[in-house]
Backbone bond lengths (Angstrom), bond angles and torsions (degrees), N, CA, C in turn:
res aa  C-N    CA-C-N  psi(-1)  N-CA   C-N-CA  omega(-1)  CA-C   N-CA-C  phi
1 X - - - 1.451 - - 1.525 111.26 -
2 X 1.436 123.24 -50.40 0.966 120.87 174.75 1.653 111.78 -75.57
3 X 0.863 158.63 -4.83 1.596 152.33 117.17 1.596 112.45 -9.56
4 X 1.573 87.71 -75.62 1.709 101.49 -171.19 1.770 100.28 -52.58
5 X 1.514 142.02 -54.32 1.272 128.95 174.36 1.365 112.59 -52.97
6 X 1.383 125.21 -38.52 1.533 114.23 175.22 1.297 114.50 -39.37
7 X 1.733 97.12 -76.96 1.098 117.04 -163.15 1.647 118.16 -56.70
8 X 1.414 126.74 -43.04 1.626 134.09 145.34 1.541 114.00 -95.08
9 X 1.296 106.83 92.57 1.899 89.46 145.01 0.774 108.39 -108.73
10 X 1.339 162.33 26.41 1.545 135.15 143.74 1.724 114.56 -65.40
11 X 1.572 110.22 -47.66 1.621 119.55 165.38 1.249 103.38 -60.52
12 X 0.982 136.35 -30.60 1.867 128.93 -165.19 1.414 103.74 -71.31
13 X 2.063 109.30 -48.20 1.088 103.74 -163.44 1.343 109.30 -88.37
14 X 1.156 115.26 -17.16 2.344 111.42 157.55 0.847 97.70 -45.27
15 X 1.614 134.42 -77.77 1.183 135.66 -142.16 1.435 129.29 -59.01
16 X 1.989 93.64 -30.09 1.395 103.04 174.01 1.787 120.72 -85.75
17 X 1.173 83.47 -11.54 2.301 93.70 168.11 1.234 108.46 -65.79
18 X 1.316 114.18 -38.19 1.701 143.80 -146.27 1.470 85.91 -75.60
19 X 1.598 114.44 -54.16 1.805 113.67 -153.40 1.537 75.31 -86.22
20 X 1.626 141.74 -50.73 1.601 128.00 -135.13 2.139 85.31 -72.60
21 X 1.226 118.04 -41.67 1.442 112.03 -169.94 1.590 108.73 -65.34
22 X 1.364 118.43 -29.43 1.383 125.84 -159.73 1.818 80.47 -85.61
23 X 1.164 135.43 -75.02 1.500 112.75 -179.70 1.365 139.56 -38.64
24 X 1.466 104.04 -28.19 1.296 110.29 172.17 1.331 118.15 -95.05
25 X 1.362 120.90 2.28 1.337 109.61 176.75 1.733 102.37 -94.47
26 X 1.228 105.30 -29.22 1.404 110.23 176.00 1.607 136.65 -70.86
27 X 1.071 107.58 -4.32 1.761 150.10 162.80 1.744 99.95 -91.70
28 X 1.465 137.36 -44.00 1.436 111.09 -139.97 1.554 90.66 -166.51
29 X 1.585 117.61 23.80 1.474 123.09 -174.11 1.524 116.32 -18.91
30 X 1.442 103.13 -71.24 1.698 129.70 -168.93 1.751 88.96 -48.26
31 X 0.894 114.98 -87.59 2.044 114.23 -164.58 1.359 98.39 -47.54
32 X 1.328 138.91 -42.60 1.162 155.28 -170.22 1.945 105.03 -47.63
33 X 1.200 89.07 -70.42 1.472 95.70 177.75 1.960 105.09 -74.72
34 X 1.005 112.90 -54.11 1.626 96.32 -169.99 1.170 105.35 -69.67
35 X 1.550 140.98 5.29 1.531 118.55 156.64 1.302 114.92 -96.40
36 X 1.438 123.79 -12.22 1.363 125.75 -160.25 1.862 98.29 -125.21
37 X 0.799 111.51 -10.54 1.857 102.36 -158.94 1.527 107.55 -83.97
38 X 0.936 164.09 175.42 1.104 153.08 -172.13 2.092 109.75 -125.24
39 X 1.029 106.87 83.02 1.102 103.97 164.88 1.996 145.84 -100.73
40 X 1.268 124.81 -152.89 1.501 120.98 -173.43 1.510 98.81 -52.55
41 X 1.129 117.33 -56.71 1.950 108.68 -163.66 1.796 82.83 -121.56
42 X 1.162 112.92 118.65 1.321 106.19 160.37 1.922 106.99 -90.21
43 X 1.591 89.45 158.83 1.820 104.00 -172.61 1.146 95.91 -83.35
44 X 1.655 119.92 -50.29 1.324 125.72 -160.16 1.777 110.20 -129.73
45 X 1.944 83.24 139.32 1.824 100.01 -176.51 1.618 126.58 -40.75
46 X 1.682 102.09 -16.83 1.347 112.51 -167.82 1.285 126.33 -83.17
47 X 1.598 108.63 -17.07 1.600 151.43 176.24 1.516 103.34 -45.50
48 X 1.366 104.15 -49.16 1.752 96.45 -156.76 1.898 86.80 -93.43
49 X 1.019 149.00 6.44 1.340 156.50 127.93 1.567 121.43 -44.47
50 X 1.594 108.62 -79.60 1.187 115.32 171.30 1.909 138.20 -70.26
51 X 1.471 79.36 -9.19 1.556 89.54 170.16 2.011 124.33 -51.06
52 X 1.542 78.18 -34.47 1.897 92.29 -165.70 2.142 99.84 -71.54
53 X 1.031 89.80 -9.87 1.587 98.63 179.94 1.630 105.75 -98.56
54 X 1.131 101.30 -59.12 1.549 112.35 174.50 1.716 117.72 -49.79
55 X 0.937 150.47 45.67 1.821 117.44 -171.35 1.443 95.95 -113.15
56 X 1.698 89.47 -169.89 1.181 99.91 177.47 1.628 119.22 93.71
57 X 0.997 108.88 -163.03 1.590 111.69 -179.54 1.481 116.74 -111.87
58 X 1.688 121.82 138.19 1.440 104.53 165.28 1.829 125.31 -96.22
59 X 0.801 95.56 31.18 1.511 107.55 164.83 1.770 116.69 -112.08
60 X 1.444 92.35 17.93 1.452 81.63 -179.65 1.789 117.47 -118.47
61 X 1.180 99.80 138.35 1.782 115.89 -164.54 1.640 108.40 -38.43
62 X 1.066 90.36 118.25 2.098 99.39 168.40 1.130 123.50 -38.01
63 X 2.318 129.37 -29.68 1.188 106.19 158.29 1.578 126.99 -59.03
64 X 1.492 107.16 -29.87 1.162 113.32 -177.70 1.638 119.84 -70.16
65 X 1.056 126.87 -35.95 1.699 133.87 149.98 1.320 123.48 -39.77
66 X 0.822 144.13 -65.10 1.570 146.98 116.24 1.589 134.53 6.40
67 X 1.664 94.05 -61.38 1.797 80.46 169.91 1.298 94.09 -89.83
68 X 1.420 157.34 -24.19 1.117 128.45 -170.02 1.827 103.23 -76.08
69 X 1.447 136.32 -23.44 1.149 125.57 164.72 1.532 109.78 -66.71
70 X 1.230 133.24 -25.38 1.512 135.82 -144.41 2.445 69.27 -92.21
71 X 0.960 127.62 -52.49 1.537 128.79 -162.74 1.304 90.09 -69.78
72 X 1.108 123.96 -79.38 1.689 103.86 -178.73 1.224 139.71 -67.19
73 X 1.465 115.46 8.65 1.469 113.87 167.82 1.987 91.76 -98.01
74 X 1.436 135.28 -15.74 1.371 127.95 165.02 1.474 112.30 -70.61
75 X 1.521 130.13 -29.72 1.242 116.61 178.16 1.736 118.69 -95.29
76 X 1.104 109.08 -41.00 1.435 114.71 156.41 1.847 111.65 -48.29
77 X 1.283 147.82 -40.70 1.232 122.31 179.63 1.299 98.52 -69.25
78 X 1.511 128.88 -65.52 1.483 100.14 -146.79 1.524 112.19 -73.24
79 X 1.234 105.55 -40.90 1.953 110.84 178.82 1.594 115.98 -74.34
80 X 1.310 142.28 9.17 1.787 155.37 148.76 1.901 83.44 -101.19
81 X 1.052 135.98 -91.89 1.635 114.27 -162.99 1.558 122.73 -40.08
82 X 1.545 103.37 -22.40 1.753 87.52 -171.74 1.428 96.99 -99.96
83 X 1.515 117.49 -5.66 1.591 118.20 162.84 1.555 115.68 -70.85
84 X 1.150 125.32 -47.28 1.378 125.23 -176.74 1.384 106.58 -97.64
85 X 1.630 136.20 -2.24 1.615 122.05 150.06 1.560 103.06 -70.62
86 X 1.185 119.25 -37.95 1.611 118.31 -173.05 1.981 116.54 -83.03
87 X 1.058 109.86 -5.20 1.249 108.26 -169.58 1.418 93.07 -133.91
88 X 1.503 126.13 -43.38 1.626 123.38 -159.19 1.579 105.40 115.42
89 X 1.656 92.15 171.00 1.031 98.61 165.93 1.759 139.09 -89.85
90 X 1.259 99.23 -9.49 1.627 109.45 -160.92 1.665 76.34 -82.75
91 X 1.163 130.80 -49.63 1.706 127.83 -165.34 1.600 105.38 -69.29
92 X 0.896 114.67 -13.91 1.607 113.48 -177.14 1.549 97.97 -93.97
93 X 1.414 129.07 -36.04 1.436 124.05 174.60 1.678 97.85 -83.66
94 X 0.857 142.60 5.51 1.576 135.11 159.06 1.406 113.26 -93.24
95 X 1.150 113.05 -41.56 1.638 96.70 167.70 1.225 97.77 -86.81
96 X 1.422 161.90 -61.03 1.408 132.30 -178.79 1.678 127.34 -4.98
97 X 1.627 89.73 -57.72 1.236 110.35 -177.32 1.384 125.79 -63.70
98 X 1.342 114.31 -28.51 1.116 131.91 -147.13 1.814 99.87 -105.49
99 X 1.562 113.98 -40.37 0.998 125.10 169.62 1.919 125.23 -57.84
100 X 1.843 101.98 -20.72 1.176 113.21 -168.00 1.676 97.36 -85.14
């Protein structure tokens, strides 16, 4: 485990927002999404940030929250790790960035 953070932290540390939001939305969905989700008028500056973590719907069932994090934390390790073992890390946080 500690390898895999060496070797990626930029993927490590998505991945670990990815699981801390996916627990807490599953505890506290409703507040969960309307402070963080990114919608038509956002309230708050942090929205158009946290949106890319947030989507989706909050009426939708917790298995389904889950496997859709459990699918993108499987395609994001190997294709974001073999991007930022092959390129680095500073280039993997530039297109992150760049993609948002």
């Amino acid at each position: 485990m500690k390898r895999i953070i060496k070797i990626y932290p930029v993927v490590s540390i998505l991945i670990v927002i990815c699981l801390l939001l996916g627990i807490l939305t599953t505890f506290w969905g409703s507040v969960m999404y309307d402070l963080f989700a990114f919608h038509s008028k956002p309230i708050y500056c942090w929205q158009y940030f946290s949106g890319t973590f947030m989507h989706g719907s909050k009426e939708a069932p917790v298995w389904f929250i889950w496997f859709h994090l459990v699918l993108n934390t499987l395609m994001l390790l190997p294709f974001g790790g073999l991007l930022e073992y092959k390129r680095g890390s500073k280039y993997v946080f530039l297109v992150l960035l760049l993609l948002w």
